[in-house]
PyMOL CGO cylinders between C-alpha atoms (Angstrom):
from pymol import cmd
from pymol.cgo import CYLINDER

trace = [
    CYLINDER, 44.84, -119.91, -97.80, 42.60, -118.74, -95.23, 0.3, 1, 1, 1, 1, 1, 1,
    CYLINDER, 42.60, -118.74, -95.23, 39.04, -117.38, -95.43, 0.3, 1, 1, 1, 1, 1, 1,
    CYLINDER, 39.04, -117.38, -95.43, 38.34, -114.01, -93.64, 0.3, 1, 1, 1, 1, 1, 1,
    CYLINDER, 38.34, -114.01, -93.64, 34.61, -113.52, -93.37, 0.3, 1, 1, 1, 1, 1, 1,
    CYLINDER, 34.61, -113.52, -93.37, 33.34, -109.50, -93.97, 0.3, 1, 1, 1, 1, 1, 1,
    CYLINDER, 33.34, -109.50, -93.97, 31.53, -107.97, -91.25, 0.3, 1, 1, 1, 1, 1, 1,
    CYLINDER, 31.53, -107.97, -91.25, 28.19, -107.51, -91.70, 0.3, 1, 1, 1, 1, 1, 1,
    CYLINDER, 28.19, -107.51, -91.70, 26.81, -103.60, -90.83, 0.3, 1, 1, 1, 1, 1, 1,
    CYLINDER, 26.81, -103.60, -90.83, 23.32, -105.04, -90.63, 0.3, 1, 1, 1, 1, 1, 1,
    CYLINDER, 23.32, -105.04, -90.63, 22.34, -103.18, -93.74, 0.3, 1, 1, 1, 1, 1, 1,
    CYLINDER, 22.34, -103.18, -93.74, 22.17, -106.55, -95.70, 0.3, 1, 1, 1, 1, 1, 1,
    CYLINDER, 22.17, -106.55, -95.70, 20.78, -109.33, -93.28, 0.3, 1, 1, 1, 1, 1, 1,
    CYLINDER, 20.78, -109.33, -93.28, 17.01, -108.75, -94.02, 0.3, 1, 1, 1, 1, 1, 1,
    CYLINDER, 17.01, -108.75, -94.02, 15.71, -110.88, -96.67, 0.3, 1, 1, 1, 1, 1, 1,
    CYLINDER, 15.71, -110.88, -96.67, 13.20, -109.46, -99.06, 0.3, 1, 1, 1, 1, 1, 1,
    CYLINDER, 13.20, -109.46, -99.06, 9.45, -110.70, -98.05, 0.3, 1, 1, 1, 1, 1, 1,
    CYLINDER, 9.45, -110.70, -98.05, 8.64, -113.74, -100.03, 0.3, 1, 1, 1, 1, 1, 1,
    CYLINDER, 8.64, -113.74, -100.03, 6.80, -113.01, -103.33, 0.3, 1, 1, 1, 1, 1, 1,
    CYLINDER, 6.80, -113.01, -103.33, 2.99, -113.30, -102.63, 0.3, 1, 1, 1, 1, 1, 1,
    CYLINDER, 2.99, -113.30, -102.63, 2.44, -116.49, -104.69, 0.3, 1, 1, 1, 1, 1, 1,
    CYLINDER, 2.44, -116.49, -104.69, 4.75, -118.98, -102.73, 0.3, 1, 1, 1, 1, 1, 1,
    CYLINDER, 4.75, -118.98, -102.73, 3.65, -117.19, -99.16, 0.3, 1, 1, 1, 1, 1, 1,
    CYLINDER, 3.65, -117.19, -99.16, 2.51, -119.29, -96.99, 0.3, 1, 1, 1, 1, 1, 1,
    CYLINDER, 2.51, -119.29, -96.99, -0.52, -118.40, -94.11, 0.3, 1, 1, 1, 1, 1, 1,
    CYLINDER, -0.52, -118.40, -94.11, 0.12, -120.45, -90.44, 0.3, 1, 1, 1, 1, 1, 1,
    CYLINDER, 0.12, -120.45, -90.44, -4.00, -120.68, -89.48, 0.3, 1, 1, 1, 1, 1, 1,
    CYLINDER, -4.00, -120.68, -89.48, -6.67, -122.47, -92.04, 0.3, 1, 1, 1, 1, 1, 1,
    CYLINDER, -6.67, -122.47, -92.04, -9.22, -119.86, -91.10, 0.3, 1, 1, 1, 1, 1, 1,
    CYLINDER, -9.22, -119.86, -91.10, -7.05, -116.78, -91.56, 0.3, 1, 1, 1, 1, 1, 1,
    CYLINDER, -7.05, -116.78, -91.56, -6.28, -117.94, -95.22, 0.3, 1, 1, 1, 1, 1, 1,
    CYLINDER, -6.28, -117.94, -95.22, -9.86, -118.72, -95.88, 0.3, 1, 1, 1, 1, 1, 1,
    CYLINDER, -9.86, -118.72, -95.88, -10.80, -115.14, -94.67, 0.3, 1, 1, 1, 1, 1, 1,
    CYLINDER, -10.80, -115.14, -94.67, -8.02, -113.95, -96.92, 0.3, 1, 1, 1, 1, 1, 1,
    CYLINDER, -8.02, -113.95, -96.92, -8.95, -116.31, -100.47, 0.3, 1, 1, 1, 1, 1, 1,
    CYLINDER, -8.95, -116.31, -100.47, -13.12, -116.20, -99.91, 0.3, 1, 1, 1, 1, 1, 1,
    CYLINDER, -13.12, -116.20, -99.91, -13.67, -113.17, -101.95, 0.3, 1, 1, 1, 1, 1, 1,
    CYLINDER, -13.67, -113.17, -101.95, -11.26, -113.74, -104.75, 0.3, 1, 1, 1, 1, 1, 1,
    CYLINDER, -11.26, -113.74, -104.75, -13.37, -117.32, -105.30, 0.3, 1, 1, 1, 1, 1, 1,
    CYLINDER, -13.37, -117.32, -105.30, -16.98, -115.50, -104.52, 0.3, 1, 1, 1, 1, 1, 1,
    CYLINDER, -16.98, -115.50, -104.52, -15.86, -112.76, -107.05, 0.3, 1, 1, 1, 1, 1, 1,
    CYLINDER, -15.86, -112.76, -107.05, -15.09, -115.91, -109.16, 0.3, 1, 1, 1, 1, 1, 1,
    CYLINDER, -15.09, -115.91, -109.16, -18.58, -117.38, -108.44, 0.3, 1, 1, 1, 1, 1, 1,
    CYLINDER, -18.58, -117.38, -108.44, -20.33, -113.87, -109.26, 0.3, 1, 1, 1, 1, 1, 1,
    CYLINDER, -20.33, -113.87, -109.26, -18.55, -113.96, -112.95, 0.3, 1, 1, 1, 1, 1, 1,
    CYLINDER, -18.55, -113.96, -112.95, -20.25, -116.54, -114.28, 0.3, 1, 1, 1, 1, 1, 1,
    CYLINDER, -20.25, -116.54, -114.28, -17.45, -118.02, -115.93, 0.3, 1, 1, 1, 1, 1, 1,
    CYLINDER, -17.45, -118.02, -115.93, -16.32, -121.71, -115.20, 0.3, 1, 1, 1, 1, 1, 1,
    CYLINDER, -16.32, -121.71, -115.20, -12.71, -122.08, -112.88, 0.3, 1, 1, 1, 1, 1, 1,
    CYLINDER, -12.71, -122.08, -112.88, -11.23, -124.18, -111.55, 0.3, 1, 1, 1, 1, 1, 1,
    CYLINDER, -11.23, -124.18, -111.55, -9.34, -123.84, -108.28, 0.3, 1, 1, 1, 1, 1, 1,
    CYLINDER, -9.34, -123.84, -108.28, -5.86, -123.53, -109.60, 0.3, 1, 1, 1, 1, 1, 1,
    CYLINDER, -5.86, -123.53, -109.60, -7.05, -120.74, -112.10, 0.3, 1, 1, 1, 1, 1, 1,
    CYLINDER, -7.05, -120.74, -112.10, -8.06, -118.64, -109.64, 0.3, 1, 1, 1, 1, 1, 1,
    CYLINDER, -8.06, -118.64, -109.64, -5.35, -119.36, -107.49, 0.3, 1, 1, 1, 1, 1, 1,
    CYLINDER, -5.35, -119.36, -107.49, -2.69, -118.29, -110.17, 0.3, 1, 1, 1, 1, 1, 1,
    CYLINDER, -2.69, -118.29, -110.17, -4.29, -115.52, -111.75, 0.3, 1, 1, 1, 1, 1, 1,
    CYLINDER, -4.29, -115.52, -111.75, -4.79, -113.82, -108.58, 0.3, 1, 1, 1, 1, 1, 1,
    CYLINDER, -4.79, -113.82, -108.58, -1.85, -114.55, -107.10, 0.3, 1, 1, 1, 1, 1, 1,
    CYLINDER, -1.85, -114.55, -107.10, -3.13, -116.14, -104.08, 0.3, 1, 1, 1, 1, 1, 1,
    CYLINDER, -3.13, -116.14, -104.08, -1.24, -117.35, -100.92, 0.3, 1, 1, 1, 1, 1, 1,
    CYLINDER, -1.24, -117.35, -100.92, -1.16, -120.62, -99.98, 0.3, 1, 1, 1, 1, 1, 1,
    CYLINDER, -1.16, -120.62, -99.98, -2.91, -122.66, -97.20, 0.3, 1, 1, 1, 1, 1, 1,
    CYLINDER, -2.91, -122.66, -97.20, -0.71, -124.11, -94.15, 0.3, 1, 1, 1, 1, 1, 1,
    CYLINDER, -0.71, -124.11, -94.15, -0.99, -127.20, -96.02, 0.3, 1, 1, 1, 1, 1, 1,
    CYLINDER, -0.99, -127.20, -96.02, -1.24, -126.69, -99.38, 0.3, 1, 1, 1, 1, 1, 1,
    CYLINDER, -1.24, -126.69, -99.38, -1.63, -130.64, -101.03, 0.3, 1, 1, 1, 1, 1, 1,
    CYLINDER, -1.63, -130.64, -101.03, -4.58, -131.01, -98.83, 0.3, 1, 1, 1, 1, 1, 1,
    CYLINDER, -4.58, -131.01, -98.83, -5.90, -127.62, -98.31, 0.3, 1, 1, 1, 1, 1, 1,
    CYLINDER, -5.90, -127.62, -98.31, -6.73, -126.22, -101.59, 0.3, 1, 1, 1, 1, 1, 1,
    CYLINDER, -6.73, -126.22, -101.59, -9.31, -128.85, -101.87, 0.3, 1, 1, 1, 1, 1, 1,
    CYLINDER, -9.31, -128.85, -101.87, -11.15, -128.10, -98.35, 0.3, 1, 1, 1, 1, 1, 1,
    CYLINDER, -11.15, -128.10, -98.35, -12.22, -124.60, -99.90, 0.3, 1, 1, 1, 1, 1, 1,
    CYLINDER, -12.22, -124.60, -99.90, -14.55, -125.59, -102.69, 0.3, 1, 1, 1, 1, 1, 1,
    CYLINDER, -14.55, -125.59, -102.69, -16.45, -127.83, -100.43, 0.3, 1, 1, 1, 1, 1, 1,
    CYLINDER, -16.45, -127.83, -100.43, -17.11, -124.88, -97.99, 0.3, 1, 1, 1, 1, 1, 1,
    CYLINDER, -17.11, -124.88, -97.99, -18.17, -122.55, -101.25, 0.3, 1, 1, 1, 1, 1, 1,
    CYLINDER, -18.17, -122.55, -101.25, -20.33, -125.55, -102.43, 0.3, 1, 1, 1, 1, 1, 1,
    CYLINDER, -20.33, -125.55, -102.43, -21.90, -126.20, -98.60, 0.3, 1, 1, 1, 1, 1, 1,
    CYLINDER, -21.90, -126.20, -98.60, -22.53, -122.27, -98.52, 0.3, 1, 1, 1, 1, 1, 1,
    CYLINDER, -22.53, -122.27, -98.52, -24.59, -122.54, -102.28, 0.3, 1, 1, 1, 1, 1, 1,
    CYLINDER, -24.59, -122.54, -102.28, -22.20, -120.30, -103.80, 0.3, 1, 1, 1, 1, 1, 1,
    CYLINDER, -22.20, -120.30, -103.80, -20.66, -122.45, -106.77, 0.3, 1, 1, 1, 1, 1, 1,
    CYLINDER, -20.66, -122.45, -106.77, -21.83, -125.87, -108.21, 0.3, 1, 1, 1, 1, 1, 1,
    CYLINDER, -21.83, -125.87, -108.21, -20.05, -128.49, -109.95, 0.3, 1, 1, 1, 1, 1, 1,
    CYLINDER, -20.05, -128.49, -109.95, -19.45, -127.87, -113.83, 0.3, 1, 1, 1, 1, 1, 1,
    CYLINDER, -19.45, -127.87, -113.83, -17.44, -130.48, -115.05, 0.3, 1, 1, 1, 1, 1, 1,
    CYLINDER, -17.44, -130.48, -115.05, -13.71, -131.38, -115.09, 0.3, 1, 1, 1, 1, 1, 1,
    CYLINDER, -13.71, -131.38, -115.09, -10.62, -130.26, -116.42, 0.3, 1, 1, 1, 1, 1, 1,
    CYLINDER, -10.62, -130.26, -116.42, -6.77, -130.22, -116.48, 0.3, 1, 1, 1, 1, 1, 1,
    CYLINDER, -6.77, -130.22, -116.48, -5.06, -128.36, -113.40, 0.3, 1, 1, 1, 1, 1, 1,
    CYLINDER, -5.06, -128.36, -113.40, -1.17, -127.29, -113.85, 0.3, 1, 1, 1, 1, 1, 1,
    CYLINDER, -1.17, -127.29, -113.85, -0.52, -127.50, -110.37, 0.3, 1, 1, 1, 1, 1, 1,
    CYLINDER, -0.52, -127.50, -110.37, -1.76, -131.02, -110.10, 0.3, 1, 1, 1, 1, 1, 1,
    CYLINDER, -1.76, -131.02, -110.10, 0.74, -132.06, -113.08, 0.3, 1, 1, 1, 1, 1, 1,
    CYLINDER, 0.74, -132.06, -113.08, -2.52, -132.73, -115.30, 0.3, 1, 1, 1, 1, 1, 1,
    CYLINDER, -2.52, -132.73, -115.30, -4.45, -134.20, -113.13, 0.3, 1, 1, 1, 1, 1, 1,
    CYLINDER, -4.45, -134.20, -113.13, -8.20, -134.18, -113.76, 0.3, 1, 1, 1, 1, 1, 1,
    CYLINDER, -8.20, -134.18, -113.76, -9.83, -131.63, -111.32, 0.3, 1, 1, 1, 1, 1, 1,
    CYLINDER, -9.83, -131.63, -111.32, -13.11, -129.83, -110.89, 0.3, 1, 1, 1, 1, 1, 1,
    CYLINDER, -13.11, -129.83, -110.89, -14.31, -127.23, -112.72, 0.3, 1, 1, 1, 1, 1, 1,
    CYLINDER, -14.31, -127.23, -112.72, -16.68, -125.00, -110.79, 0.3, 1, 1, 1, 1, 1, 1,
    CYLINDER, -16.68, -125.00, -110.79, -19.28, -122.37, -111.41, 0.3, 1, 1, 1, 1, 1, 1,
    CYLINDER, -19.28, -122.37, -111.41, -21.32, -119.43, -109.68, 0.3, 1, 1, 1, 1, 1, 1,
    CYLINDER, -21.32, -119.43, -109.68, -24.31, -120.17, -108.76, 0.3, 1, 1, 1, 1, 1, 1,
    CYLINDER, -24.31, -120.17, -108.76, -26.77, -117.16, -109.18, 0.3, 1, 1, 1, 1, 1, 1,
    CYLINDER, -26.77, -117.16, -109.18, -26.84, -114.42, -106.11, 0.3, 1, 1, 1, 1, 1, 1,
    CYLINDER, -26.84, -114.42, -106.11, -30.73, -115.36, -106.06, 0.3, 1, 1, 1, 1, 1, 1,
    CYLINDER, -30.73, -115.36, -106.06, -30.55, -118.58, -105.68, 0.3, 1, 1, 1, 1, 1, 1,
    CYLINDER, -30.55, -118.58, -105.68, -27.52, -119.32, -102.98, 0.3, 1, 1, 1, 1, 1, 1,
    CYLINDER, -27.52, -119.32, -102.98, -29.15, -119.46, -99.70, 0.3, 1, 1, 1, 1, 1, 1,
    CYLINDER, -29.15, -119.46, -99.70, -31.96, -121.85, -101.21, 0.3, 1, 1, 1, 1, 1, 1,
    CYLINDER, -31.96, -121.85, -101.21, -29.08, -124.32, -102.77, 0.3, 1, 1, 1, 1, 1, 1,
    CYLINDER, -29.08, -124.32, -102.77, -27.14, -124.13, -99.13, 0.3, 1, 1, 1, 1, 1, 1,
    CYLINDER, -27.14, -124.13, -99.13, -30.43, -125.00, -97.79, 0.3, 1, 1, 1, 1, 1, 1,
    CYLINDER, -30.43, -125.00, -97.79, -31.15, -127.65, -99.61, 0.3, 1, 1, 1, 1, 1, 1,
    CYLINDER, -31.15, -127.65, -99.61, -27.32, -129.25, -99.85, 0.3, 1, 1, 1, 1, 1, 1,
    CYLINDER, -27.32, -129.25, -99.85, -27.70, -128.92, -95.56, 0.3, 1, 1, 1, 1, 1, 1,
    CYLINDER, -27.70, -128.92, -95.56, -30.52, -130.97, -95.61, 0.3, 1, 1, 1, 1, 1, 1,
    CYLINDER, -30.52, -130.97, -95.61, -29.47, -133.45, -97.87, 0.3, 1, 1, 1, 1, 1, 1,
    CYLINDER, -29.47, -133.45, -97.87, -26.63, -134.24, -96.33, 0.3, 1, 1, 1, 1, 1, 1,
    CYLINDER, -26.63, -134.24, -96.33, -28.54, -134.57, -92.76, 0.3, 1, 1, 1, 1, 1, 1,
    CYLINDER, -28.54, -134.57, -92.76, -30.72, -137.08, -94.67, 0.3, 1, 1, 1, 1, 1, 1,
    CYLINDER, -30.72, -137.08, -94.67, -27.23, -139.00, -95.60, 0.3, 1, 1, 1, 1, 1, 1,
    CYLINDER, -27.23, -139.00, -95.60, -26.28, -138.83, -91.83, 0.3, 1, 1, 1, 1, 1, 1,
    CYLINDER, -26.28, -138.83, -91.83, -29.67, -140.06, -90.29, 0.3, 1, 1, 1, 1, 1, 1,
    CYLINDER, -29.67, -140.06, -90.29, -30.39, -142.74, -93.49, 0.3, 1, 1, 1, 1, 1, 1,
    CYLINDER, -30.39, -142.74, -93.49, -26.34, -144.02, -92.61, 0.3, 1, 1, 1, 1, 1, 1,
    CYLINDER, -26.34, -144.02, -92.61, -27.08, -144.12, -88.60, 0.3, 1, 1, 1, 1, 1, 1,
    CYLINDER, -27.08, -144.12, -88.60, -30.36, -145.89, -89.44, 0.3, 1, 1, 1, 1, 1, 1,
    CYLINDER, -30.36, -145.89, -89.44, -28.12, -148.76, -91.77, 0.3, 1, 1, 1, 1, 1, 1,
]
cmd.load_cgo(trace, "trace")
């Protein structure tokens, strides 16, 4: 028995786009630009989240490198004063691993909290060259 291939008309070679949830974006900053004001609008609700909350709910694309990525954001949000540490909790995507649970800090009070994380952490760097 042989196999006779159909020709294709062209009609049927493009694949459908990817759904947005399992896209994935090539360059770190592009996808931050893309995910920063789903986690600020996040931030502003005053409602604890964690990462992978957000991330589902909003349907968000993922990073070039998504199992070290995702965790790069919140320290930006947190360097930039606008979300704080709230406690932990379960993450689905991390197969119940215990994760962060973030909150907003208030508009007011941002740039003095990314003030005072900056110079906190230059007091780490100088106190560890000084060791």
């Amino acid at each position: 028995m042989t196999y006779i291939q159909p020709a294709f008309d062209g009609a049927e070679l493009a694949a459908p786009a990817p759904a947005k949830s399992r896209r994935r974006i090539d360059d770190y900053e592009a996808w931050v630009d893309e995910v920063w004001k789903t986690f600020v609008a996040a931030a502003d609700s005053g409602q604890p989240f964690t990462v992978d909350q957000i991330a589902r709910r909003h349907r968000l694309p993922d990073p070039p490198q998504p199992k070290t990525q995702w965790g790069r954001l919140p320290g930006r949000l947190l360097n930039d004063g606008i979300i704080r540490h709230h406690g932990y909790g379960g993450s689905a995507r991390a197969r119940q691993s215990l994760v962060h649970v973030w909150i907003g800090v208030p508009i007011g009070q941002r740039q003095a909290v990314a003030l005072a994380r900056r110079e906190a952490r230059a007091a780490a760097r100088a106190e560890k060259r000084a060791a």
